[in-house]
KOLLUMGU-138284 format. One record per residue (C-alpha): residue number from 1; residue in one letter; z, y, x. Coordinates in Angstrom, 2 decimals. Layout:
# KOLLUMGU-138284
+-----+---+---------+---------+---------+
|   k | r |       Z |       Y |       X |
+-----+---+---------+---------+---------+
| NUM | A |       Z |       Y |       X |
...
+-----+---+---------+---------+---------+
***
This chain:
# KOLLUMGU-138284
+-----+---+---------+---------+---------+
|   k | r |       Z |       Y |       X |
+-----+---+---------+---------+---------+
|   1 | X |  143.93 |   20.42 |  -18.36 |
|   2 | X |  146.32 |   19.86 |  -15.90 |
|   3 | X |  147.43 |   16.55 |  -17.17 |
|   4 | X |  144.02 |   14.80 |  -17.83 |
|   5 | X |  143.82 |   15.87 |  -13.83 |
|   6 | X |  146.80 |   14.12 |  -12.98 |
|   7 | X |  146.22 |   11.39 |  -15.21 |
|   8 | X |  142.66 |   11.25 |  -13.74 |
|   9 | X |  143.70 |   10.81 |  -10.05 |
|  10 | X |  146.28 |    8.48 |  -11.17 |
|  11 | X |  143.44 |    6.24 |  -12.50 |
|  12 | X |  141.95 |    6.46 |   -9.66 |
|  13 | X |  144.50 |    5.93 |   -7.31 |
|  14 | X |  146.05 |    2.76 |   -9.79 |
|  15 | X |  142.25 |    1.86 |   -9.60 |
|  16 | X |  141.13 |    1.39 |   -5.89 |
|  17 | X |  145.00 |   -0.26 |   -4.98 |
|  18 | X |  143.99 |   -3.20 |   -7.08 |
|  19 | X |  141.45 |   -4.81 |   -5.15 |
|  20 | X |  141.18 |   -8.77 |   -5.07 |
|  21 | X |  139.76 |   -8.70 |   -1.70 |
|  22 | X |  142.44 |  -10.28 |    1.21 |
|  23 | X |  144.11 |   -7.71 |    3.47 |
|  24 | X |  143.19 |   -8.56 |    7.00 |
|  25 | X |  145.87 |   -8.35 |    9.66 |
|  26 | X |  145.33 |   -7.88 |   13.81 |
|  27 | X |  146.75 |  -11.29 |   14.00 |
|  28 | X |  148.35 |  -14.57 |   12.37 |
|  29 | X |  150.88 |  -14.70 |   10.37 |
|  30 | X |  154.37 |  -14.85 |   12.09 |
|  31 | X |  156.45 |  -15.92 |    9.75 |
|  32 | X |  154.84 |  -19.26 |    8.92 |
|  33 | X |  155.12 |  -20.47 |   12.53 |
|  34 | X |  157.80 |  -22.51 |   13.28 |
|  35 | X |  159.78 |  -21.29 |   16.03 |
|  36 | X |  162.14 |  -24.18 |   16.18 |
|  37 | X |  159.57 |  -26.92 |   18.28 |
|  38 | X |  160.22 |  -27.01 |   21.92 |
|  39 | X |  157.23 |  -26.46 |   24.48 |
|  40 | X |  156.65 |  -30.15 |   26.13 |
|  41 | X |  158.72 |  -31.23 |   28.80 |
|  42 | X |  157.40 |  -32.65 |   32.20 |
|  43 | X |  155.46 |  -35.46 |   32.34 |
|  44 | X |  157.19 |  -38.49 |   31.69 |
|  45 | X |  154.62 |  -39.93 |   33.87 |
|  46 | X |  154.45 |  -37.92 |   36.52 |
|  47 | X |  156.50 |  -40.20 |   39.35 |
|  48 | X |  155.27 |  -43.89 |   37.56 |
|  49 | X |  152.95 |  -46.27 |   39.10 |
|  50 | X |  149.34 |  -45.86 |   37.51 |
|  51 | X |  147.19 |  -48.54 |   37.84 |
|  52 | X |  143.59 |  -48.41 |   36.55 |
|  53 | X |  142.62 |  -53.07 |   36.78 |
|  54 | X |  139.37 |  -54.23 |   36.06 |
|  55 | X |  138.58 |  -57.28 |   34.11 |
|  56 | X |  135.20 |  -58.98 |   33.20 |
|  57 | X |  135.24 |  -59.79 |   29.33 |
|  58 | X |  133.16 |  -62.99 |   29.81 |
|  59 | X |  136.13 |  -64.02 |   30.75 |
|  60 | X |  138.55 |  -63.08 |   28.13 |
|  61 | X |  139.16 |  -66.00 |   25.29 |
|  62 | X |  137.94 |  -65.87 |   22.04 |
|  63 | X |  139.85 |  -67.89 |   19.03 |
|  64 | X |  137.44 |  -70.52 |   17.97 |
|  65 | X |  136.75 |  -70.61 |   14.10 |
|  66 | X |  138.38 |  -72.63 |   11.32 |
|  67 | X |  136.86 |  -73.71 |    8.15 |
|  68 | X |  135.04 |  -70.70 |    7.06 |
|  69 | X |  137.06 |  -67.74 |    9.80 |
|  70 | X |  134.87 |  -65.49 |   11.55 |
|  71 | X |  135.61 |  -65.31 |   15.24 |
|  72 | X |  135.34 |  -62.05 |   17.04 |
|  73 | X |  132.12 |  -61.06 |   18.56 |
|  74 | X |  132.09 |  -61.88 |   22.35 |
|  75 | X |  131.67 |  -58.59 |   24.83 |
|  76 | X |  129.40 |  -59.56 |   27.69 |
|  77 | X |  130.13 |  -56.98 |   30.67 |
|  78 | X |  133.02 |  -55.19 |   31.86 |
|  79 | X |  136.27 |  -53.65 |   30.38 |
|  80 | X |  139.60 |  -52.68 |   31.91 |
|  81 | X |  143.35 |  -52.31 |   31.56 |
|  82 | X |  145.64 |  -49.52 |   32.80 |
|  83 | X |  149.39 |  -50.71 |   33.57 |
|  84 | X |  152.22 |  -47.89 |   33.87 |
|  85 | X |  155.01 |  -49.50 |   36.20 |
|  86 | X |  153.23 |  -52.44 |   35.64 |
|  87 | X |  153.53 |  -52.85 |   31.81 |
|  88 | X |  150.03 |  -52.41 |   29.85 |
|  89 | X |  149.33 |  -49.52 |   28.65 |
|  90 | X |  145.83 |  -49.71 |   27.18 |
|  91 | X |  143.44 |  -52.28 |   26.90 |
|  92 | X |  139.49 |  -51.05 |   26.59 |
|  93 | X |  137.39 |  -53.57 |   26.66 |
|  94 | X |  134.17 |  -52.08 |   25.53 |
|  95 | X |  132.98 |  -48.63 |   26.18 |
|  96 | X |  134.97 |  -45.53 |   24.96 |
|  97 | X |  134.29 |  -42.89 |   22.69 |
|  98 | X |  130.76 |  -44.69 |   21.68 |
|  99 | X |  130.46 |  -46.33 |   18.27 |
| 100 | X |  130.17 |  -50.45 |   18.49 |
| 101 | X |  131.02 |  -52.56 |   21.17 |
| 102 | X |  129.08 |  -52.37 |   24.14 |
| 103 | X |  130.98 |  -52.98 |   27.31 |
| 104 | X |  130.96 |  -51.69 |   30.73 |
| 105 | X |  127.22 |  -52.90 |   32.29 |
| 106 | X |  129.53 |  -52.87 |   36.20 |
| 107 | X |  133.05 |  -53.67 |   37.41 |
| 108 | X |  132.26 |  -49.78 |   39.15 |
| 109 | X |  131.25 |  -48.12 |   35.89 |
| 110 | X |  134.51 |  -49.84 |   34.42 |
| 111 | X |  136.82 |  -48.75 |   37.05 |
| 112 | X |  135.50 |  -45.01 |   37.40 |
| 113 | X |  136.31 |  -44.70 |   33.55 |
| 114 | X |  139.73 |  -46.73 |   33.79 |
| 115 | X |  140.56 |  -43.89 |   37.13 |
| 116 | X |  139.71 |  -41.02 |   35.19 |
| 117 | X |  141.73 |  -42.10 |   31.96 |
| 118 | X |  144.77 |  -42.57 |   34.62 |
| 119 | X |  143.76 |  -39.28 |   36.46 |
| 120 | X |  144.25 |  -37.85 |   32.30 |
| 121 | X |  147.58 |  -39.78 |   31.71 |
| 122 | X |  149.18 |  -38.67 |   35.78 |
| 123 | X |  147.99 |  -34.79 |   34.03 |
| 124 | X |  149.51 |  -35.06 |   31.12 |
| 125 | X |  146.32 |  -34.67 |   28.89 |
| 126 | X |  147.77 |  -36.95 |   26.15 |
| 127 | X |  146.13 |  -38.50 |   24.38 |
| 128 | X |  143.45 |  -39.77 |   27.36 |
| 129 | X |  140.91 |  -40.18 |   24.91 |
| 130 | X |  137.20 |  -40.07 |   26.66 |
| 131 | X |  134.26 |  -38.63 |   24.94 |
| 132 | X |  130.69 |  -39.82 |   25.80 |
| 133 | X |  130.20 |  -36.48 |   27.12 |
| 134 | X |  133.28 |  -37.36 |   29.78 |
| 135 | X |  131.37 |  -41.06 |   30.65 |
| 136 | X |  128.23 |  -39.14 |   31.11 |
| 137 | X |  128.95 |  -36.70 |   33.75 |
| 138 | X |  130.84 |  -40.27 |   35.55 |
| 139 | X |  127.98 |  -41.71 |   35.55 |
| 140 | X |  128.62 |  -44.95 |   33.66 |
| 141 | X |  126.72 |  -45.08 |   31.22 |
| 142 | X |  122.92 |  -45.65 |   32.89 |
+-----+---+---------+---------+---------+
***
């Protein structure tokens, strides 16, 4: 009797440690992080020049066609150009973080967007990408 007991609670026991169901933990997994990457250092742009420059794309020359080349489509409105120590950096000349290619309707709309991009790079929010939540609450894009 005693032994179909023990063998019973061994069953059991054998039974409920087999589950198939992941064991949760308080918090990740430690020993899949890699501890070797360095937090970032200061801002390499912290002391550079940051310029945010305006440009109107009617301006801006467009390749003309050869026998049977498409040309690219012309942007009317307003784009701009941010320089760090006066070297380009970026070149947007249509509106950011919006699908197609719809420029800037203002030279202001243009350089509040160009400003804030430099006001991300001068932080160190890299990249300075800009949502169309961001160009709403500048106010560009009425």
């Amino acid at each position: 009797m005693k032994i179909k007991i023990l063998f019973s609670v061994l069953a059991i026991v054998c039974f409920f440690s087999c589950t198939s169901e992941p064991k949760h933990t308080d918090g990740p997994d430690m020993s899949k992080v890699d501890t070797t990457k360095k937090l970032p250092v200061e801002n390499p742009y912290k002391n550079s020049k940051l310029e945010a420059r305006v440009f109107n794309n009617d301006t801006v020359k467009v390749r003309k066609p050869k026998d049977g080349d498409e040309i690219a489509p012309v942007i009317h409105g307003f784009g701009y150009q941010i320089y760090i120590d006066d070297n380009l950096y970026i070149n947007q000349a249509h509106l950011p973080g919006l699908p197609g290619l719809k420029a800037f309707n203002t030279s202001e709309q243009a350089q509040k967007a160009g400003d804030f991009v430099c006001y991300k790079i001068r932080n160190n929010i890299m990249p300075p990408t800009v949502t169309k939540a961001e160009l709403d609450s500048l106010g560009v894009l009425k």
